[in-house]
C-alpha positions as CSV (number, residue, x, y, z in Angstrom):
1,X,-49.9,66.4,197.4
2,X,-51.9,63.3,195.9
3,X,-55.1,63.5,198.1
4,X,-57.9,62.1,196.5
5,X,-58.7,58.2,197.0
6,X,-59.8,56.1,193.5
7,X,-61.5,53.1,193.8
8,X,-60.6,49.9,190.8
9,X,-57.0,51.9,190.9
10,X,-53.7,50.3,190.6
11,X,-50.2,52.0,189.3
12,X,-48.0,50.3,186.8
13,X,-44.3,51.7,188.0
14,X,-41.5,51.3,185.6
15,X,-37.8,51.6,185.9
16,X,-35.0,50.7,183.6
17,X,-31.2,50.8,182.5
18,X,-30.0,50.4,186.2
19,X,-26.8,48.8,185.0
20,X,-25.7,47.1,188.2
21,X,-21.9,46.0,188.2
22,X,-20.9,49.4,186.5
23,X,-19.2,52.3,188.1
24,X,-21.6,54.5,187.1
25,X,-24.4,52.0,187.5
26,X,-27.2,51.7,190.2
27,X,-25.6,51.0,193.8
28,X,-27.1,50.2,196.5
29,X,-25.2,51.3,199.5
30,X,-26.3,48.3,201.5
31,X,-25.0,45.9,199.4
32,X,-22.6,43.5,200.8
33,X,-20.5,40.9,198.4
34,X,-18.2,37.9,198.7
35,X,-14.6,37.4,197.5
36,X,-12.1,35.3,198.3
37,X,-8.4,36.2,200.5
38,X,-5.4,34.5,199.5
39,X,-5.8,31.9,201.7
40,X,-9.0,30.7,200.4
41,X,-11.1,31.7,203.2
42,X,-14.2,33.8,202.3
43,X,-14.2,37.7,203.0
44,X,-17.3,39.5,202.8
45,X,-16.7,43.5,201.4
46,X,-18.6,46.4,200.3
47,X,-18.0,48.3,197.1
48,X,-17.3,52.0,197.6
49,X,-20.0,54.1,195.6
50,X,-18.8,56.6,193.1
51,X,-19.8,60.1,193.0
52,X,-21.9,59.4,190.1
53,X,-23.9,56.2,192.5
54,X,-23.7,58.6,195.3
55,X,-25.6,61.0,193.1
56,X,-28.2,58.2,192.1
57,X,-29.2,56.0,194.8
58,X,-31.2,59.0,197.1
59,X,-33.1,60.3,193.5
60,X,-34.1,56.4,193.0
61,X,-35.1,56.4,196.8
62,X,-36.7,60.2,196.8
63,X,-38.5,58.7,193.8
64,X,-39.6,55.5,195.4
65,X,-41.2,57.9,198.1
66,X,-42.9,59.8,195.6
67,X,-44.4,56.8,194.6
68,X,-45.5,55.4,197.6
69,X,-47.0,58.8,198.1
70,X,-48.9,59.1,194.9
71,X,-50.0,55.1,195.2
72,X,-51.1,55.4,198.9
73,X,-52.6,51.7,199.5
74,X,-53.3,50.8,196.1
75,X,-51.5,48.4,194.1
76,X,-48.3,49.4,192.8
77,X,-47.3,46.7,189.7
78,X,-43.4,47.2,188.9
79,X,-41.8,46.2,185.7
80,X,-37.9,47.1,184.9
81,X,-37.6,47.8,181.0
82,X,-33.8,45.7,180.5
83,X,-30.4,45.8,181.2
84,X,-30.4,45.2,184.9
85,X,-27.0,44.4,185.0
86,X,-24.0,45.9,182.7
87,X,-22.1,42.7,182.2
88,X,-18.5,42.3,181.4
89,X,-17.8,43.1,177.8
90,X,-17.2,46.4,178.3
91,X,-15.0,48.4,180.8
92,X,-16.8,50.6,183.7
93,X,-17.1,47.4,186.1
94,X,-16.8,47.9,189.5
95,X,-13.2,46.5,190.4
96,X,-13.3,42.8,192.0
97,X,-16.8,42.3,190.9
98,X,-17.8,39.1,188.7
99,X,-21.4,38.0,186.9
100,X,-22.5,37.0,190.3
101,X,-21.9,39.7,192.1
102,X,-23.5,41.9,189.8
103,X,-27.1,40.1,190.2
104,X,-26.7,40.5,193.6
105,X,-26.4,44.4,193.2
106,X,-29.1,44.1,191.0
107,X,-31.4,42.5,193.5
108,X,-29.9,44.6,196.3
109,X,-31.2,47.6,193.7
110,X,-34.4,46.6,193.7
111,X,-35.4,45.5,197.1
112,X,-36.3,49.2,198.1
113,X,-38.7,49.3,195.4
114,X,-40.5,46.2,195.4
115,X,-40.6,46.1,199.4
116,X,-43.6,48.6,199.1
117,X,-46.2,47.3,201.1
118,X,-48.5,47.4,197.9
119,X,-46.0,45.4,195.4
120,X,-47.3,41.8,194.5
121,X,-46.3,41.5,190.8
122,X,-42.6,42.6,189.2
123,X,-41.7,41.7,185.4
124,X,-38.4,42.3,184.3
125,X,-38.1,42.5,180.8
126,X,-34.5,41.7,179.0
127,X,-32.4,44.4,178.3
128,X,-29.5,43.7,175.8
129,X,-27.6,40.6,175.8
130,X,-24.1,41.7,176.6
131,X,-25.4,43.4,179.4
132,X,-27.2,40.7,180.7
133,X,-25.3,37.6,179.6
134,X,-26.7,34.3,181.0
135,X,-30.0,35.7,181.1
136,X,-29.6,38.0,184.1
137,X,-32.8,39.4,183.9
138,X,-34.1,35.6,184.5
139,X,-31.6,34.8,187.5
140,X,-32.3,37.8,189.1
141,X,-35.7,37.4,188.8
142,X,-35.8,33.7,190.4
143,X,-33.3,35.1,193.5
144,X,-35.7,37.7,193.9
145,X,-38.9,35.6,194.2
146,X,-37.4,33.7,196.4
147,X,-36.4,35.8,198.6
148,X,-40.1,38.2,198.2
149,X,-42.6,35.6,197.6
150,X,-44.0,38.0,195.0
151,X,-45.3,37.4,191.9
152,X,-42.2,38.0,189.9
153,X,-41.4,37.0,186.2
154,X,-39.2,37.8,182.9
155,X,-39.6,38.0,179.5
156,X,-38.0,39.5,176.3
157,X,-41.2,41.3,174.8
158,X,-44.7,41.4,177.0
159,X,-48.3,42.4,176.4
160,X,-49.7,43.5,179.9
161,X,-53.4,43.6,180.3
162,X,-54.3,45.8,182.7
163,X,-58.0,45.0,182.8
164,X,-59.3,47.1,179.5
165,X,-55.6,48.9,178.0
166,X,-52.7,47.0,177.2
167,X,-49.3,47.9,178.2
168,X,-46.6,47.0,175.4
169,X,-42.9,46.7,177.1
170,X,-40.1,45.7,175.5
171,X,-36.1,46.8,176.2
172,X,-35.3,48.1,172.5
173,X,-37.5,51.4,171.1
174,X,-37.0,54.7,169.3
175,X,-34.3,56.9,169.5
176,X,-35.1,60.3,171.5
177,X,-33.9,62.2,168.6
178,X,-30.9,64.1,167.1
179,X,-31.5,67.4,168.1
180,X,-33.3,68.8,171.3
181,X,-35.6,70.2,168.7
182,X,-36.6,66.8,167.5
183,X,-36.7,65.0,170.7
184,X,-39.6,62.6,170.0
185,X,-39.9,62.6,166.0
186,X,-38.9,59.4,165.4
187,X,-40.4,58.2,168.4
188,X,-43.7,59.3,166.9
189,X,-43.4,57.3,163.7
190,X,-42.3,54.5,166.1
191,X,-45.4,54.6,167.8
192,X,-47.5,54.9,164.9
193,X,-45.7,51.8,163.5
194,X,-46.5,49.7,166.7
195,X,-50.3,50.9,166.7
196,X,-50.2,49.8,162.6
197,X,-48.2,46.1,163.1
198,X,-51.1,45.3,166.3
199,X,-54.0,46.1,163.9
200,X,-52.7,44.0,161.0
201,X,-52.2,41.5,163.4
202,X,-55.7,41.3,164.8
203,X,-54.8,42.8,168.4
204,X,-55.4,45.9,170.1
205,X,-52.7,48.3,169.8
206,X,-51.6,48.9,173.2
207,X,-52.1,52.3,175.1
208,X,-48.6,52.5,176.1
209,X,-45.5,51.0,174.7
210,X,-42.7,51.1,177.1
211,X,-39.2,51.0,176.2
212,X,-35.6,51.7,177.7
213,X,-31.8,51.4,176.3
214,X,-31.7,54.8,175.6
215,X,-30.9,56.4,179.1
216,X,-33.4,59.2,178.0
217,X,-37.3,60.2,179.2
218,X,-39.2,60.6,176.3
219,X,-43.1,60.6,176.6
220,X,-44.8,61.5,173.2
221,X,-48.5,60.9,172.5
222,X,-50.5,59.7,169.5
223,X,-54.1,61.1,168.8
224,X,-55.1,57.6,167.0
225,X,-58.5,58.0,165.5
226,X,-60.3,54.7,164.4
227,X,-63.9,53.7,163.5
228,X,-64.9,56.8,164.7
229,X,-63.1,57.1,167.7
230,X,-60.0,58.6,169.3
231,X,-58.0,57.4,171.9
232,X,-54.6,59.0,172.9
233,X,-52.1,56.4,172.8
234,X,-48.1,56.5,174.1
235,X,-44.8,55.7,173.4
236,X,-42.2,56.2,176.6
237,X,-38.8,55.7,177.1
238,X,-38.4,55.2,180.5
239,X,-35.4,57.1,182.0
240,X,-32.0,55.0,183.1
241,X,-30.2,54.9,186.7
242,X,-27.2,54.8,185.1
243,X,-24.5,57.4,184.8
244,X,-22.7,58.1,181.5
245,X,-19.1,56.3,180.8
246,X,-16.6,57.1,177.9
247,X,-19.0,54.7,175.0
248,X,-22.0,56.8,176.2
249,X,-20.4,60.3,176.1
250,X,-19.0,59.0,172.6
251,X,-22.7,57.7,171.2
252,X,-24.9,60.2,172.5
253,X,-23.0,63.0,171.0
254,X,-21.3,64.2,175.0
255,X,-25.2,64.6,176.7
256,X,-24.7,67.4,179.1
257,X,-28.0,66.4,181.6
258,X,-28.4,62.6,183.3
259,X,-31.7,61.7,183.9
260,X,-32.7,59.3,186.6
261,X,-35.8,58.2,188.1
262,X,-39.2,56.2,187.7
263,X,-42.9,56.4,185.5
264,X,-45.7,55.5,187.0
265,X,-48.9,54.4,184.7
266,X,-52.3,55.3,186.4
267,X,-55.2,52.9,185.7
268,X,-58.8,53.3,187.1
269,X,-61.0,50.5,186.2
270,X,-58.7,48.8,183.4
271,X,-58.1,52.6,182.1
272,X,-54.8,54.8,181.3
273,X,-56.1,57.4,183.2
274,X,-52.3,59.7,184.0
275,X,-48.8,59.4,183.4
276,X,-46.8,60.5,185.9
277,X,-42.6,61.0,186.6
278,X,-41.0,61.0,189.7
279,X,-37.5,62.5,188.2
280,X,-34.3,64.4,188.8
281,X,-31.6,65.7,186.6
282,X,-27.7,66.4,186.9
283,X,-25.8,68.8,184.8
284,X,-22.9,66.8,183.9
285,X,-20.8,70.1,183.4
286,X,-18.0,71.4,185.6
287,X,-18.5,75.0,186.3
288,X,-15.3,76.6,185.9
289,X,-14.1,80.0,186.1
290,X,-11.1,81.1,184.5
């Protein structure tokens, strides 16, 4: 499909909101844990996938193939917008699973993705904190540079330079909006806000600004005209791996469609030149007749 070769080119893929530790949560069917027997001896197991992670992990590997497809051999920079673990505050956790276990799912998670033969650089981003408690994003980070040898950091809000646009990220954003109607209103006045604070502040409003937290794609663009010129500027929400539980069904109002998958940023020469999805959905719905 993606024929044509671009020199200067790399691709800026972001995931987010894989929630590992949860039920409904990013699962890697590979991934092998430790626990204890009763005798004190060590036991090494493997969590059973739900039908919700059985749904997940081959759309977050069909995406990772479209992406390897659209990069070919350029660069591909990858950046995961928060909450790479779910934590233990709330219910939903995989049975027998601890804090540890859960970054090792989380790097488990990732490995597919940043094992591309073009990945050198991976920023994780923190997602919220009772998600990620004892900065998860930052452990999970270190264990994964270690074992990769990449280039692989964390932060709570970054500025990416990409060689001429900046990339905003940041775990918290807009919500998608109230109605299906109004899906990207307030995102819109979200972005203009962003583009407004950067100029008071002496810096160039970013090109994109790329969020997560609220399991939902939302891609809206600003036409931003300035000194005479007008550049088409972004705010996305990046879509989650995660499944719904009882507190999401609750919050989001029962969301009949999950999305899952992976936005990839295009940049020729230092440019936003193409946003691009790799996506699937599920109809949370049973079909029933009576």
């Amino acid at each position: 499909m993606w024929t044509r070769k671009k020199k200067n080119r790399r691709v800026f893929a972001w995931i987010s909101d894989t929630h590992a530790g949860k039920t409904t949560g990013l699962l890697n069917p590979a991934t092998v844990l430790l626990r204890v027997r009763d005798d004190g001896s060590e036991e090494k197991w493997k969590p059973e996938l739900s039908s919700t992670q059985r749904w997940l992990w081959p759309v977050f590997v069909n995406a990772i193939g479209e992406l390897r497809e659209y990069a070919k051999d350029d660069e591909i920079i990858v950046a995961h917008a928060g909450d790479i673990t779910h934590g233990d505050k709330y219910g939903g956790i995989i049975p027998d699973t601890t804090r540890e276990d859960q970054r090792t799912i989380a790097i488990d998670n990732m490995l597919p993705l940043v094992s591309l033969p073009t990945v050198k650089k991976v920023r994780f981003l923190t997602g919220t904190e009772v998600h990620v408690p004892n900065a998860a994003e930052v452990r999970v980070a270190a264990r994964l540079r270690n074992r990769t040898g990449l280039d692989i950091s964390a932060y709570h809000h970054a500025r990416f330079d990409m060689g001429h646009d900046i990339v905003d990220g940041a775990h918290h954003g807009p919500h998608p909006g109230s109605r299906d109607w109004l899906r990207g209103n307030v995102a819109l006045y979200y972005l203009k806000d962003c583009v407004y604070v950067d100029r008071r502040e002496g810096k160039e409003p970013a090109i994109a600004y790329m969020r997560g937290h609220y399991h939902r794609y939302v891609n809206v663009p600003l036409h931003d005209e300035w000194a005479g010129n007008t550049q088409i500027r972004y705010v996305i929400v990046v879509p989650s791996l995660c499944g719904p539980d009882g507190f999401i069904r609750k919050v989001g109002k029962s969301p009949p469609i999950l999305q899952a998958g992976i936005v990839a940023l295009e940049f020729i020469d230092g440019y936003l030149t193409e946003v691009v999805a790799f996506k699937d959905k599920l109809d949370l719905r049973v079909e029933e007749e009576l």
